[in-house]
C-alpha positions in Angstrom: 0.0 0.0 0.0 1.0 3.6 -0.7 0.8 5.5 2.6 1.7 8.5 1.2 -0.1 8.9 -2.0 -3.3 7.8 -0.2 -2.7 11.2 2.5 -1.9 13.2 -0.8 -5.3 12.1 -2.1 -6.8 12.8 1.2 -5.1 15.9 1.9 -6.1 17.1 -1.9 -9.6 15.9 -1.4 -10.3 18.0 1.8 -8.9 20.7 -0.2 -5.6 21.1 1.9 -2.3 22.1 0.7 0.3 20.7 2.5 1.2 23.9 4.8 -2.2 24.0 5.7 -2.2 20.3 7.1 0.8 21.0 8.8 -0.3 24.2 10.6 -3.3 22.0 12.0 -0.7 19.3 12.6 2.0 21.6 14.3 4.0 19.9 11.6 6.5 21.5 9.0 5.2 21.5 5.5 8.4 19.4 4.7 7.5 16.6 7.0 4.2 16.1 5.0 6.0 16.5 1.5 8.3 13.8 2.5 5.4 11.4 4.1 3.5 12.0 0.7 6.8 11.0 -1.1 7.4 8.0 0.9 10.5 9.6 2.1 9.6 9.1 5.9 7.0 6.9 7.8 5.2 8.6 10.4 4.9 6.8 13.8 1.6 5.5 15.0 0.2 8.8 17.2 1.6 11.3 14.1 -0.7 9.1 11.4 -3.6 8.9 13.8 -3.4 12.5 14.0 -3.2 12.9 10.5 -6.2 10.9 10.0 -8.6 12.3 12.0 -7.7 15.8 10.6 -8.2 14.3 7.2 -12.0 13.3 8.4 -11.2 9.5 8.2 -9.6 6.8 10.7 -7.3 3.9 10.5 -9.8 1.1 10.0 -11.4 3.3 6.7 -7.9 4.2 5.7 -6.6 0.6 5.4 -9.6 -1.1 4.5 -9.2 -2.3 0.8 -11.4 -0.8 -1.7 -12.9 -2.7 -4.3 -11.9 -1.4 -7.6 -15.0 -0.1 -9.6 -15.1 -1.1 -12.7 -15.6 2.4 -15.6 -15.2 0.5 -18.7 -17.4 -1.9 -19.9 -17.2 -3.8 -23.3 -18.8 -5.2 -25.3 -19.0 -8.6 -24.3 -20.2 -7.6 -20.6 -23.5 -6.1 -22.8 -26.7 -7.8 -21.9 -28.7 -7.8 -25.5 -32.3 -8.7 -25.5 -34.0 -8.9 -28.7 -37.9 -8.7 -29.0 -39.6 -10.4 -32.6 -42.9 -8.8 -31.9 -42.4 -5.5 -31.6 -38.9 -5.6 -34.1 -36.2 -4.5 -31.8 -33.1 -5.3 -30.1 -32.4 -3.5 -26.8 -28.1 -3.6 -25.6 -27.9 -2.7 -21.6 -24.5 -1.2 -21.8 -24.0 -0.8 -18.5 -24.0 -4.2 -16.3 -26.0 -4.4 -13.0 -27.2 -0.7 -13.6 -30.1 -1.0 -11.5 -27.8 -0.2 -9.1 -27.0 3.0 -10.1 -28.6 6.2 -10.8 -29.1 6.2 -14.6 -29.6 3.0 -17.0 -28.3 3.5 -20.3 -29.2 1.3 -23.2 -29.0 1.2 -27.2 -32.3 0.2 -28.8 -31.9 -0.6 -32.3 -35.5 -0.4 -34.1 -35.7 -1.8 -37.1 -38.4 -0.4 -39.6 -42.0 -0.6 -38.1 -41.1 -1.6 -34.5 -41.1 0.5 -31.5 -40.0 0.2 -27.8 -42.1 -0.9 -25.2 -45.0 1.5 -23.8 -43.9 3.2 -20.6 -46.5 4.3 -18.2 -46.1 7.3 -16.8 -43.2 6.9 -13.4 -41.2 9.3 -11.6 -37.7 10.1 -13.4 -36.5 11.5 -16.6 -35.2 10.0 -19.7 -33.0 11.2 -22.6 -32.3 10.1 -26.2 -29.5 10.4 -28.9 -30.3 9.5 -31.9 -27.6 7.3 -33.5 -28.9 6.3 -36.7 -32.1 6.5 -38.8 -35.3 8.3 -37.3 -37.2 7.8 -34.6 -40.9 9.0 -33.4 -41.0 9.7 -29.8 -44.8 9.7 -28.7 -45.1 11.6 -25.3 -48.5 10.9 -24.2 -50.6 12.5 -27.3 -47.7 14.3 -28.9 -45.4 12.9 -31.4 -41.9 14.4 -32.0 -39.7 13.4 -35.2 -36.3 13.0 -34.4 -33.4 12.6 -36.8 -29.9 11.2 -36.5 -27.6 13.7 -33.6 -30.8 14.7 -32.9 -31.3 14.9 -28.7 -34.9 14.4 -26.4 -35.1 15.0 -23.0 -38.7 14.5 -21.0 -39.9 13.8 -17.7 -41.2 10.2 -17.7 -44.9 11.1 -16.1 -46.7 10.3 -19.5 -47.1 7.9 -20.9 -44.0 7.2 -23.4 -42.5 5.0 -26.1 -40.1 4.8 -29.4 -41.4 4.4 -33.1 -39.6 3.7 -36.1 -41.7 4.7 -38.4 -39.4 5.2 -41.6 -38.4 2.4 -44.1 -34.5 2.0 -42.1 -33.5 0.9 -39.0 -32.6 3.4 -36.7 -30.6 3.5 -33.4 -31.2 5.2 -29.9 -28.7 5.7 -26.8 -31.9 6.0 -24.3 -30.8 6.7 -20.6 -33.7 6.7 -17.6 -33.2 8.1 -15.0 -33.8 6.2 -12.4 -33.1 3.0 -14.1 -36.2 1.7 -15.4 -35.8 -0.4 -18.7 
C-alpha cells in the first residue's frame, strides 16, 4: 500500500495544501512532502493524527477498496431482442439498476417501436444514433433525426417508433433505471 499517496489524495480531497495540514498538525510542511513522497514513515500517534484531521480513521484508511469497474465492453452487454415488436435492446452498462441512470441502445428496425412506458417518476433522454425515430409523449409525437437529442420527464405515458423504411438506433438513458 501507498501511505503516502493515499494522504496526498486525502489531503487534496479536503482541499488542503500541505502547509495547511501542517499548521493544524504543528508539523513543517516538509514533514508532510516527505510522508507524501514515501520519504519518511510517520509513527503511529503522528498518522492517527493525521487521519482524523483528514476526516477519516485507521480502520477506513486501510480497508481495501474494491476497484470499480468504468469501462465496460462489449461482451459484458446484456442484448435482449424482442420479434414482436422488431427491436433489439443492448444494456450497456451491467448491473445498472444499481445506479442512478440506466443507459441502453435500442436498435429499431423499420416498423417496430419500444415498449410502452406508463407514466413513473424520473426523466429519460435520447440520442439518436442512426435512422429516425418518433417519440410519442402521451398524445404528442416528435420526429427525431440522426444527432438529434430528447429530453422529458417520464410522467406520460411514453414509447419509441420507427416509423421510416430504415433501421434506426437510440442511446436511451432513464433516470432512475427503469428499462
Amino acid at each position: 500500500m501507498d501511505i503516502g499517496k493515499k494522504i496526498r489524495a486525502l489531503r487534496l480531497g479536503n482541499n488542503l495544501t500541505q502547509e495547511e495540514l501542517a499548521n493544524r498538525l504543528e508539523l513543517t510542511k516538509g514533514y508532510i512532502s516527505q510522508l507524501e513522497n514515501n520519504l519518511t514513515s510517520p509513527s503511529m500517534q503522528t498518522l492517527f493524527n493525521i487521519l482524523e484531521v483528514l476526516g477519516t480513521d485507521v480502520h477506513e484508511f486501510f480497508s481495501k477498496e474494491e476497484e470499480q469497474v468504468v469501462v465496460f465492453k462489449k461482451e459484458d452487454f446484456y442484448i435482449k431482442e424482442n420479434d414482436a415488436l422488431k427491436h433489439i435492446i443492448s444494456w450497456i452498462v451491467p448491473n445498472a439498476l444499481k445506479y442512478e441512470m440506466e443507459p441502453i441502445i435500442i436498435e429499431l428496425h423499420p416498423g417496430g417501436q419500444s415498449e410502452i412506458d406508463d407514466p413513473h417518476a424520473g426523466e429519460e433522454f435520447g440520442y439518436v444514433l442512426e435512422g429516425q425515430v418518433t417519440l410519442v409523449l402521451n398524445k404528442n409525437r416528435y420526429i427525431i433525426r440522426k444527432g438529434e437529442t430528447f429530453y422529458y420527464l417520464a410522467n406520460k405515458e411514453h414509447y419509441l417508433a420507427n416509423n421510416s423504411h430504415q433501421s434506426a438506433k437510440v442511446l436511451w438513458i432513464s433516470t432512475p433505471p427503469m428499462f
